[in-house]
N, CA, C and O atoms as a MOPAC input file, in Angstrom:
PM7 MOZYME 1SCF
protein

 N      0.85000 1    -1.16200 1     0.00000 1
 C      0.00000 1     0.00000 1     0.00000 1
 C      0.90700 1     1.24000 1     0.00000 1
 O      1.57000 1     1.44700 1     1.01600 1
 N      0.99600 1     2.04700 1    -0.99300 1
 C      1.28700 1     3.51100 1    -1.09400 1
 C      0.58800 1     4.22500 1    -0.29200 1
 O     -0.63700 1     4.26300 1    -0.40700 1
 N      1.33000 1     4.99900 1     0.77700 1
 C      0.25700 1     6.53400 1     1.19100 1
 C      1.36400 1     7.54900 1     1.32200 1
 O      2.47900 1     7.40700 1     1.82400 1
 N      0.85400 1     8.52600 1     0.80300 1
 C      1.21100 1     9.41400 1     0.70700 1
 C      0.72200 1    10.99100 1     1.24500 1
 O     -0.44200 1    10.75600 1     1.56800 1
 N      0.91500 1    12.23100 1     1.47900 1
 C      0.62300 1    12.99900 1     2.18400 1
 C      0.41900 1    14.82200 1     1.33200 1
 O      0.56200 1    15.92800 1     1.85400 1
 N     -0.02700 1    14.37700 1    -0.40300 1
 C      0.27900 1    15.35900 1    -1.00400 1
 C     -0.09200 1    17.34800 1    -0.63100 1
 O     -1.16100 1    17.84800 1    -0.28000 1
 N      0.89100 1    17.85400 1    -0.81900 1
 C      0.39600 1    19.27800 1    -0.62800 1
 C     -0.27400 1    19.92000 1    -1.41800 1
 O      0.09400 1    20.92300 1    -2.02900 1
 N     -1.57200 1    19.25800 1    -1.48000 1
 C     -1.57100 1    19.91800 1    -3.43600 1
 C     -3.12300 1    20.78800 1    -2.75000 1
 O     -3.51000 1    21.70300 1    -3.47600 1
 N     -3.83400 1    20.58300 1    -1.66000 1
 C     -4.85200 1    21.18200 1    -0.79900 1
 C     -4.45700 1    21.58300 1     0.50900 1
 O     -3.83300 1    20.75500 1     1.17200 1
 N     -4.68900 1    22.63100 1     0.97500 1
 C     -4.34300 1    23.20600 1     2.22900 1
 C     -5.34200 1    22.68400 1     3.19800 1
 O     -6.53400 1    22.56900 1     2.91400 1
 N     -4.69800 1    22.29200 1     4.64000 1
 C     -5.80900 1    21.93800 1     5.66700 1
 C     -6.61100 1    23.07600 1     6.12900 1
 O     -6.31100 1    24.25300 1     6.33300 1
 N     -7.64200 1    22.46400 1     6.23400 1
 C     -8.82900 1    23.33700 1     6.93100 1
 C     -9.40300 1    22.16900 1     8.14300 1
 O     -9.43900 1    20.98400 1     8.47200 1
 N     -9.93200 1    24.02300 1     8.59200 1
 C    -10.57900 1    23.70600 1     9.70600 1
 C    -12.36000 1    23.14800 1     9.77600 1
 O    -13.08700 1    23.93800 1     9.17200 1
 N    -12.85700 1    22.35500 1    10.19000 1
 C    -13.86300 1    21.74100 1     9.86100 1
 C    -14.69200 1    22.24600 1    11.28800 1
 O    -14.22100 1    22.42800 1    12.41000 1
 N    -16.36500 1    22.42700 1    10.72000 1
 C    -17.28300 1    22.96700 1    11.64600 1
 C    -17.03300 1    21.98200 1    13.20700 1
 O    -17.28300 1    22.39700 1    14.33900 1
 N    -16.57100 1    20.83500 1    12.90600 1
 C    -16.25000 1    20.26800 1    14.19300 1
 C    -15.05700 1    20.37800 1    14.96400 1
 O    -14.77800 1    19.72200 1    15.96700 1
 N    -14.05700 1    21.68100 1    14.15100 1
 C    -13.03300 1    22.09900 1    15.01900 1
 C    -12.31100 1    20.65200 1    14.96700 1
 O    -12.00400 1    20.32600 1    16.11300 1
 N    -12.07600 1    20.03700 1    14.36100 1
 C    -11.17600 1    19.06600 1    13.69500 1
 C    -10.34100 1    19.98400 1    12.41200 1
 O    -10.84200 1    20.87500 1    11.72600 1
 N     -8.91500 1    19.45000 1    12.34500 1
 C     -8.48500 1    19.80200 1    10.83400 1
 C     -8.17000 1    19.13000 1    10.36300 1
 O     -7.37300 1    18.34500 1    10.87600 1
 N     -8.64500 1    18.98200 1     8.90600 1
 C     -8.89000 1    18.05900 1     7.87900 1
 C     -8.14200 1    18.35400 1     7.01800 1
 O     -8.22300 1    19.40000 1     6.37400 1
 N     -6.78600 1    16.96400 1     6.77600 1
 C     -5.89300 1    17.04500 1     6.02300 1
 C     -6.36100 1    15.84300 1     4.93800 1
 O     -7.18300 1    14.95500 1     5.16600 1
 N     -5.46300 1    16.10600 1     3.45900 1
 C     -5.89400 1    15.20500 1     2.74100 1
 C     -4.49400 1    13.97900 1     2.17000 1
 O     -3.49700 1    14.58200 1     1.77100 1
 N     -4.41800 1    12.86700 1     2.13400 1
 C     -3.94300 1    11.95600 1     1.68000 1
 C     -4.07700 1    11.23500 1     0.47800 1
 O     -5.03000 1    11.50700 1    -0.25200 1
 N     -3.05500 1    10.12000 1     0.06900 1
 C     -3.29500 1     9.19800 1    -1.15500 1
 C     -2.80600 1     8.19900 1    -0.78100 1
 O     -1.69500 1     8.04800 1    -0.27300 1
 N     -4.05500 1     7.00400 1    -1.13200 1
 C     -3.92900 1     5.66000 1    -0.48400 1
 C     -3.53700 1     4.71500 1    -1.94100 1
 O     -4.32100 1     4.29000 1    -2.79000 1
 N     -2.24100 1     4.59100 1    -1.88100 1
 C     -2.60000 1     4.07300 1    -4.04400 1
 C     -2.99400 1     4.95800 1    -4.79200 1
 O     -3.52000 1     4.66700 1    -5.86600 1
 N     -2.83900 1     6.14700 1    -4.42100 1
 C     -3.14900 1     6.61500 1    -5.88900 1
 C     -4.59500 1     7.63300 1    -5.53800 1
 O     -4.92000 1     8.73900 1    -5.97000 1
 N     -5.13600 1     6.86100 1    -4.73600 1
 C     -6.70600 1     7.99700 1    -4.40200 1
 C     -6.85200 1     8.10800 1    -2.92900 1
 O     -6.82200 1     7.37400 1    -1.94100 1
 N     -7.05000 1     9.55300 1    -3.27800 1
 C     -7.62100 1    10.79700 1    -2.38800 1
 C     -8.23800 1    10.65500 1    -1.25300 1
 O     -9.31400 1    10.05800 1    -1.30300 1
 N     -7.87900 1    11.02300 1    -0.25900 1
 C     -8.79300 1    10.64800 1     0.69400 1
 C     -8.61200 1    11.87200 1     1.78100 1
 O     -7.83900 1    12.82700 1     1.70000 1
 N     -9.44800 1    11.59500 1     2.70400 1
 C     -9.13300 1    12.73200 1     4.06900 1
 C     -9.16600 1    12.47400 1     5.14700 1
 O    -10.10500 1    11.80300 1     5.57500 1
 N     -8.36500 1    12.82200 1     5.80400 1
 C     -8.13100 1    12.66100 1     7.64800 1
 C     -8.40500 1    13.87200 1     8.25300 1
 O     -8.56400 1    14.95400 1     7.68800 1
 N     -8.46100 1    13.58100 1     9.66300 1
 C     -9.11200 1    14.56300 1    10.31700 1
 C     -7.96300 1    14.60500 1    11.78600 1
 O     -7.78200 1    13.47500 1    12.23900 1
 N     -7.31700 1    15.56400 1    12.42900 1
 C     -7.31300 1    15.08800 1    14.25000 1
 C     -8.07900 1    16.21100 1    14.50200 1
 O     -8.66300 1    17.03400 1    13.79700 1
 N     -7.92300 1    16.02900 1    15.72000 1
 C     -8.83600 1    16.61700 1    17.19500 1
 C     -8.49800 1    18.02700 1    17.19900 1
 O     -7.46300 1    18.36300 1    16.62300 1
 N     -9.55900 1    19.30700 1    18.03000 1
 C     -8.51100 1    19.96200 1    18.56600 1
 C     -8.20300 1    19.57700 1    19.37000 1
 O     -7.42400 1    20.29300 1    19.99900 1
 N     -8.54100 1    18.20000 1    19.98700 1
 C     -7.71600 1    18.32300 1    21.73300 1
 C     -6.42400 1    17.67900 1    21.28500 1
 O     -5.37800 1    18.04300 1    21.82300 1
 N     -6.41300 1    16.91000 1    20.50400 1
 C     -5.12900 1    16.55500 1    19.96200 1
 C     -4.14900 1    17.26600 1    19.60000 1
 O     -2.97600 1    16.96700 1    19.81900 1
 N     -4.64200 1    18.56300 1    18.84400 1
 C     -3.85200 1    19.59000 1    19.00900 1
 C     -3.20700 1    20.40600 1    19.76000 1
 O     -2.04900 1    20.81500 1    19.67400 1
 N     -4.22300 1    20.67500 1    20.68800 1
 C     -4.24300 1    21.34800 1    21.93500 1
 C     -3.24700 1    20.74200 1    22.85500 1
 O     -2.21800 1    21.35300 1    23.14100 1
 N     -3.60500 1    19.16100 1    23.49100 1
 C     -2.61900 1    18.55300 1    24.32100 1
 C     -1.20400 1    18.03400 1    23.80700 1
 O     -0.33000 1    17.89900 1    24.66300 1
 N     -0.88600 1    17.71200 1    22.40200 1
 C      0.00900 1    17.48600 1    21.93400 1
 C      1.00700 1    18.61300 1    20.93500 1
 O      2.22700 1    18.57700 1    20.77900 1
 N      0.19700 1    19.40200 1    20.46000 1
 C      0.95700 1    20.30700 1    19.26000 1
 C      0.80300 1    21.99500 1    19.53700 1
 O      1.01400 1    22.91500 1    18.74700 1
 N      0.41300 1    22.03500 1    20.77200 1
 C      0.88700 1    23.36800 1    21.75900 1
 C     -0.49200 1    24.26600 1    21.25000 1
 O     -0.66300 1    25.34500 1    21.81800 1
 N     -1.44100 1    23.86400 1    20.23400 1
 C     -2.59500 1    24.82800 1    19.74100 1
 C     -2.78800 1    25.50600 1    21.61700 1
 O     -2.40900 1    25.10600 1    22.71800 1
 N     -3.53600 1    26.62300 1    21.13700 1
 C     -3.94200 1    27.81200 1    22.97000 1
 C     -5.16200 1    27.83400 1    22.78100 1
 O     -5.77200 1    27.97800 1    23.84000 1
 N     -5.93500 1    27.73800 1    21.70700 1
 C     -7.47500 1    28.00800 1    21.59700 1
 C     -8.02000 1    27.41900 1    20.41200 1
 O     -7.44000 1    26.98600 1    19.41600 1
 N     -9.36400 1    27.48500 1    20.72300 1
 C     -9.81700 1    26.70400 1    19.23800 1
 C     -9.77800 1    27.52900 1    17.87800 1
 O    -10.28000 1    27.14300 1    16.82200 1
 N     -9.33300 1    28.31700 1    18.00600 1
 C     -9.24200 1    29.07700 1    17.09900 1
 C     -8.72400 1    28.57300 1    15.89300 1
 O     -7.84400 1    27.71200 1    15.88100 1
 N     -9.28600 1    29.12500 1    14.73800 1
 C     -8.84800 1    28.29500 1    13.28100 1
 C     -7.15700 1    28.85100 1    13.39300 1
 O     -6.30700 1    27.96100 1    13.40600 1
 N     -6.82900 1    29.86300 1    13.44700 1
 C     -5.60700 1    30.75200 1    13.19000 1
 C     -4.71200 1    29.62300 1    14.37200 1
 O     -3.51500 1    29.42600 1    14.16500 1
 N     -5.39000 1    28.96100 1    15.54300 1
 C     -4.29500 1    28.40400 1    16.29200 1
 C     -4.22200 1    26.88200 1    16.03900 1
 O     -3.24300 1    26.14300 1    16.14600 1
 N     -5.48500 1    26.59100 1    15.67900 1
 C     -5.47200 1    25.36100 1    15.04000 1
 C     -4.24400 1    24.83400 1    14.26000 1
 O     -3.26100 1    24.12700 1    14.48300 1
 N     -4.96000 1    25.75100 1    12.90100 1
 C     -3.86600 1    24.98400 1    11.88400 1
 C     -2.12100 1    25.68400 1    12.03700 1
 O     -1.30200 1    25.46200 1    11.14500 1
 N     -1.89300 1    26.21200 1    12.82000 1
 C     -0.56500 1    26.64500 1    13.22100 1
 C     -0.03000 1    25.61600 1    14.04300 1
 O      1.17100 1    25.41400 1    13.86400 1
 N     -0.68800 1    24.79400 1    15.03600 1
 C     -0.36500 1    23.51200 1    16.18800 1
 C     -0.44500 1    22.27200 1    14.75800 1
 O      0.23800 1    21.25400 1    14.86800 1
 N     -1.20600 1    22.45300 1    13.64200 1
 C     -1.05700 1    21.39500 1    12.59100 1
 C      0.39600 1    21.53000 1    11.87200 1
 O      1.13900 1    20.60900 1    11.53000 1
 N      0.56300 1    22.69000 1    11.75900 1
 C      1.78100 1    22.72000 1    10.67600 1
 C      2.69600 1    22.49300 1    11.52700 1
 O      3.33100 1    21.52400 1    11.11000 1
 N      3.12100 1    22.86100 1    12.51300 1
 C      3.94100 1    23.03200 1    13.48000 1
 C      4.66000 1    21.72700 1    14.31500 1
 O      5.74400 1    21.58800 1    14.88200 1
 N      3.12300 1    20.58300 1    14.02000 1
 C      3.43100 1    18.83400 1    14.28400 1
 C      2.90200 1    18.35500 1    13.47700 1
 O      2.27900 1    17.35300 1    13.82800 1
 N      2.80300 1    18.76600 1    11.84900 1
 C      2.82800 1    18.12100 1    10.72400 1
 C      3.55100 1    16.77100 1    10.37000 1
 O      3.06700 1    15.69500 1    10.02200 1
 N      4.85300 1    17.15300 1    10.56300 1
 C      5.55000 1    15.73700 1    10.35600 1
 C      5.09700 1    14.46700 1    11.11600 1
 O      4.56100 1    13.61100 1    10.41200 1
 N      5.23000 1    14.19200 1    12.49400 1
 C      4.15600 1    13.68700 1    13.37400 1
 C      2.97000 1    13.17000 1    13.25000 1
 O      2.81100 1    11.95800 1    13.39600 1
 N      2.07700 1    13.89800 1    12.99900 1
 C      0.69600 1    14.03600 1    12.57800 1
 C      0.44100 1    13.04700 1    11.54500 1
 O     -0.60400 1    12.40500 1    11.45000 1
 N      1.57200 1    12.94500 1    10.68200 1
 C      0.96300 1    12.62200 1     9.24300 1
 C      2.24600 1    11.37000 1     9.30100 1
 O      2.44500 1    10.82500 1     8.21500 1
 N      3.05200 1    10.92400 1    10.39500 1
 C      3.51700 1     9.71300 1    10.94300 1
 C      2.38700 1     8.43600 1    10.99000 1
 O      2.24400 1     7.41600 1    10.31600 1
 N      1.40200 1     9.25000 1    12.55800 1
 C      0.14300 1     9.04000 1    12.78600 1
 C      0.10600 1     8.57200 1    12.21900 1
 O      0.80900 1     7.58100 1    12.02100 1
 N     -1.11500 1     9.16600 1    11.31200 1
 C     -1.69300 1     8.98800 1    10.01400 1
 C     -1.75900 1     8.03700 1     9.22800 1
 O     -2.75100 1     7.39100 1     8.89100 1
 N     -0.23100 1     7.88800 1     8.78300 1
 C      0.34800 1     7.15600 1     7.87300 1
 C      0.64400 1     5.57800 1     8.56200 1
 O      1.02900 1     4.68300 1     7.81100 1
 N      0.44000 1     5.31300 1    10.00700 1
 C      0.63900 1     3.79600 1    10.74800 1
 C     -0.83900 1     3.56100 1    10.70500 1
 O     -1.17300 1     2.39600 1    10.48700 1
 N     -2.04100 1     4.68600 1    10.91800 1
 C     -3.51300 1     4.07100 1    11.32700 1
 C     -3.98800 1     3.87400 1     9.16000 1
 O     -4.66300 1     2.91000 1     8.80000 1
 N     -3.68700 1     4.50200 1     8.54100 1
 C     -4.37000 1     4.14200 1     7.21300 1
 C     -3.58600 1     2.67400 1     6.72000 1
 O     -4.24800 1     2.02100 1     5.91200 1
 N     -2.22200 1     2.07400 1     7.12700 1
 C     -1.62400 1     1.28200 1     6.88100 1
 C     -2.70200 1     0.16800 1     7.43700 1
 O     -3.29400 1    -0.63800 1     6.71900 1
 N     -2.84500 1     0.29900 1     8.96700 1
 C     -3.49900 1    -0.71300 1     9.97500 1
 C     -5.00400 1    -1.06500 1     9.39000 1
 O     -5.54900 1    -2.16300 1     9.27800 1
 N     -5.40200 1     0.03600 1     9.11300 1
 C     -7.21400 1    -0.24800 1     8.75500 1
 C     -7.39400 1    -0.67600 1     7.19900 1
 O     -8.32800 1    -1.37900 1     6.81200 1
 N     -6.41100 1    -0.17900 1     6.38800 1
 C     -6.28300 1    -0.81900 1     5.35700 1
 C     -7.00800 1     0.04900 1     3.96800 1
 O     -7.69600 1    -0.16500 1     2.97000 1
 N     -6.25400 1     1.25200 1     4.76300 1
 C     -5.93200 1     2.68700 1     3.95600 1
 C     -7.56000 1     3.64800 1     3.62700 1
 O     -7.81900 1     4.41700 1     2.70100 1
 N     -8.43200 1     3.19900 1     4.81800 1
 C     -9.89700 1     4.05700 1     4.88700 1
 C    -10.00500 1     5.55500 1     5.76900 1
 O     -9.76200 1     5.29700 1     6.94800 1
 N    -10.18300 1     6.48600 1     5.65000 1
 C     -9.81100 1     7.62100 1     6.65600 1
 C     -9.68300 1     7.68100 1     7.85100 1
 O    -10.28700 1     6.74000 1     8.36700 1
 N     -9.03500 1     8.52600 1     8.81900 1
 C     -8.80100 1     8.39200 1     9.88700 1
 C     -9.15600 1     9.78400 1    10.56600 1
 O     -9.08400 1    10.86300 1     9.97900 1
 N     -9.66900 1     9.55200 1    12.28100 1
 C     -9.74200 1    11.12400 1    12.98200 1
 C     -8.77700 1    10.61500 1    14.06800 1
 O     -9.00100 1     9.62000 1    14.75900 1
 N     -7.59700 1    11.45400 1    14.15900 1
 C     -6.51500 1    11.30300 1    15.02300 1
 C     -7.11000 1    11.95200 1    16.24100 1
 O     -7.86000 1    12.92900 1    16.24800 1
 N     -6.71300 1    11.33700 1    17.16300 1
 C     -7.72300 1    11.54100 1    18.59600 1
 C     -6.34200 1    11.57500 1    19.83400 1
 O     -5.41300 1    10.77600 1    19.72300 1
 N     -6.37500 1    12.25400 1    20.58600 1
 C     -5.41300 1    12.13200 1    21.93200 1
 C     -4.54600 1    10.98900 1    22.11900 1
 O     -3.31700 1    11.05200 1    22.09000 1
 N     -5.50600 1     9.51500 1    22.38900 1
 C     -5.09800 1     8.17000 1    22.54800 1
 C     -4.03800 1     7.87700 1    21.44600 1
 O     -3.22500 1     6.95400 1    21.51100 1
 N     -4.16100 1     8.91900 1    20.25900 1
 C     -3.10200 1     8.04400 1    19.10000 1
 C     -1.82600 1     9.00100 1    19.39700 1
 O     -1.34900 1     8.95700 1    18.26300 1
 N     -1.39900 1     9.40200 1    19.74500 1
 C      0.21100 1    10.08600 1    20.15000 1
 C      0.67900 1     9.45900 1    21.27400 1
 O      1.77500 1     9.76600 1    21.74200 1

């Protein structure tokens, strides 16, 4: 299984205060999501704020998309919402 982590869409912030990054599992598109608390307790975010959000995303990007890249391997490359328990 190929996955990959292309920059070709910028993450956003989603009405559930999740940010939603996008991936390629083989070849197709897909999207992941973490927490803000994931952000918050792990990637230093201060508020829910979109502006602090995706700054605690870029900031533990590499990480994040580590994550990512062990839970789409495990489930067998279907989307993922990175949650506290996974760091």
């Amino acid at each position: 299984m190929k996955i990959d982590f292309p920059n070709l869409v910028m993450p956003k912030v989603t009405a559930l205060s999740t940010v939603s990054f996008q991936a390629t599992v083989d070849g197709e598109y897909l999207w992941c999501e973490i927490s803000c608390e994931a952000l918050c307790d792990h990637f230093g975010a201060i508020s829910m704020d979109e502006n602090d959000l995706l700054h605690a995303f870029h900031t533990g990007r590499q990480r994040i998309e580590q994550v990512a890249h062990a839970l789409l391997e495990s489930n067998g490359g279907h989307p993922v919402l990175l949650l506290v328990v996974n760091f």
